[in-house]
N, C-alpha and C positions, 0 to 999 in steps of 0.2 A: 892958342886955342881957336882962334879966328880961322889960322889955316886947317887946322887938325876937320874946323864943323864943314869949310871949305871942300874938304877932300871928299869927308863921309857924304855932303851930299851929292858930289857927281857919282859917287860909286854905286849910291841908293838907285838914283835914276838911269846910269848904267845899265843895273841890275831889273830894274822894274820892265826896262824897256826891252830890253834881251828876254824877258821873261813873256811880255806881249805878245814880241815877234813870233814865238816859236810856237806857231799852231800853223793850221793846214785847213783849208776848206773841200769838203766833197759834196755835189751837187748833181743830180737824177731828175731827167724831167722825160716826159712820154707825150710823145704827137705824132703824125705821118711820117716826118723827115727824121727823128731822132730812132724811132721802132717804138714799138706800144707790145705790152706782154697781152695775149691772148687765149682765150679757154683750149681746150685739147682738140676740140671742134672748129677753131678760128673763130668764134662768136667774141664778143666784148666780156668783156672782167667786170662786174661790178661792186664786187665786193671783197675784201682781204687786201691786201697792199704788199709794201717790196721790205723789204732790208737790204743794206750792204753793210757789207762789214768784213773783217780779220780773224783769221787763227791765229793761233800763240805757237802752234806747230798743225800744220795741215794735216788733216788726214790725206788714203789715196783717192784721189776720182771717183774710181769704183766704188767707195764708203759711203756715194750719194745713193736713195735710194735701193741699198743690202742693209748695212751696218745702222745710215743713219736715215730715218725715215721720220722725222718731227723735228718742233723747234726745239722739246727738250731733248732731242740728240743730239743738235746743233751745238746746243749750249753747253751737254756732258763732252763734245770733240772739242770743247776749250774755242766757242764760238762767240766774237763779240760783235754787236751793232755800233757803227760810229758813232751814234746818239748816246749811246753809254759810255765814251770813250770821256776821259778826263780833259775839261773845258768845253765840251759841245753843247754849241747850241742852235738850235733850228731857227732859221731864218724865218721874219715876217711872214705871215702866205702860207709857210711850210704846210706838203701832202705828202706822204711818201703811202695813201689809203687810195685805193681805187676807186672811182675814177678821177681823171684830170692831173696826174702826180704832177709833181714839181716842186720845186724848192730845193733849197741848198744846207747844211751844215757846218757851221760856221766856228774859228775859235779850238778846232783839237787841236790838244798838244800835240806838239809831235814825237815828243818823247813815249806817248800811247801810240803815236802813228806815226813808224820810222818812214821816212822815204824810201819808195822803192817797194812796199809792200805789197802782196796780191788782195785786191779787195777782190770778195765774193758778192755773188747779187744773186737774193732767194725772192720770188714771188709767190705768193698763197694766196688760194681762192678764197679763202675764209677768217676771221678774226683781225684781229692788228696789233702793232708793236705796243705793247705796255712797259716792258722795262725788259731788262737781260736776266729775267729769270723766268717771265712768261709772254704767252701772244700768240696768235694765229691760230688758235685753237678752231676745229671744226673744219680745219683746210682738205678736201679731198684730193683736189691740182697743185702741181707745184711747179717754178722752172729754177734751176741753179745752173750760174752763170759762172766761168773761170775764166775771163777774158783777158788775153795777154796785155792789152794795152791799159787795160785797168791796172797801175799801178798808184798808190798813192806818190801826193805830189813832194815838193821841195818846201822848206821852211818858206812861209806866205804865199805859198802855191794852191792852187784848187786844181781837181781832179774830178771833171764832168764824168759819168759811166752813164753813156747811152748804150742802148739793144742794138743797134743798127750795126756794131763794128764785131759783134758776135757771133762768128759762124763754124761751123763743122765740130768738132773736139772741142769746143772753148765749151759748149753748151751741154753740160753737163746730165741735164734732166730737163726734156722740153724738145723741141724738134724747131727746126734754123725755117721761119716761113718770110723769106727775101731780108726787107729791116726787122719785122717784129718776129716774138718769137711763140709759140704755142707751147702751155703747160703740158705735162704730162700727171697720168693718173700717181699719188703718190701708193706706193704698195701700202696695205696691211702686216704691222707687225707679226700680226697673228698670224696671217696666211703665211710669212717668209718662216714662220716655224714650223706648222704644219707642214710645208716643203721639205725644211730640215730632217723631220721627223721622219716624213717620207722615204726621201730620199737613202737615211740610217736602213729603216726597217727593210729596206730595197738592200742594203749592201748585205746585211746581216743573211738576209736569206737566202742570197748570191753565194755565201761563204759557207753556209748551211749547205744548200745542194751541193756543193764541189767535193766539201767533206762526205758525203754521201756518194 
């Protein structure tokens, strides 16, 4: 019996400890040397903050700004924040709200957060992260970042995503200004229908004259 309690308890601690290991830290901070997110004008951000985080299946590139134009698009493209992710949790200090960001998230699984994943990085002029269902509300700017090197890290790995290593095509929504990067206006839903609609009533009457 001695040996049988013997075994179960290396297996418990085994098990416990295997289960501690497997998380992953991701960590965001903004200064001179790192890049700093900026208004569409290159003035200062004072208000709204970042996210990063994963899809479950990416959309394409071009769905920033068409398709998806808010957080709750983000969130209907199967969009998750690491803060949501299963074990995370924010570091003492933690900002990820403008100004001053910084701090790290500490503790994801990584079974939420395979190694090797694309972390994406959204900035908004307005609102802040409340949970993966709402936030940012009021934002008119936005920048969305797809940077290759942003990949998430290895079992007890951390993966710093600074602005500074973001340039050309990585930069989704937002214009490359040296390290930092400048938001862009986010469109109006409305207005990309009204286009829509446009655009229809334009072929339709294309097809009308021909026919004539």
């Amino acid at each position: 019996m001695k040996k049988f309690n013997s075994i179960l308890a290396v297996a418990l601690i085994c098990f416990v400890g295997s289960a501690t290991d497997a998380a992953v830290t991701v960590g965001h901070v903004q200064n001179a040397g790192a890049g700093q997110i900026q208004s569409s004008t290159g003035g200062a951000v004072t208000s709204g903050g970042v996210s990063i985080g994963i899809f479950a299946s990416a959309p394409l590139d071009s769905a920033f700004g068409s398709t998806i134009t808010s957080w709750a698009g983000l969130l209907a493209a199967g969009y998750q924040d690491v803060r949501s992710l299963s074990g995370a949790a924010p570091a003492v200090g933690f900002d990820w709200n403008f100004s001053g960001i910084g701090g790290s998230v500490s503790n994801i699984a990584i079974s939420a957060l395979p190694a090797g994943s694309q972390l994406y990085f959204f900035a908004f002029n307005a609102g802040s992260f409340i949970n993966n269902a709402s936030g940012f509300s009021g934002a008119t700017e936005w920048a969305v970042i797809k940077d290759a090197t942003n990949l998430s890290p290895a079992d007890l790995g951390t993966r710093n995503v600074v602005l500074s290593t973001a340039v050309g095509s990585e930069i989704l929504s937002g214009t490359d200004s040296g390290v930092n990067v400048r938001m862009a206006a986010i469109p109006e839903p409305s207005r990309l229908g009204l286009l829509g609609l446009g655009l229809a009533g334009f072929s339709m009457r294309r097809r009308r004259s021909a026919k004539a």
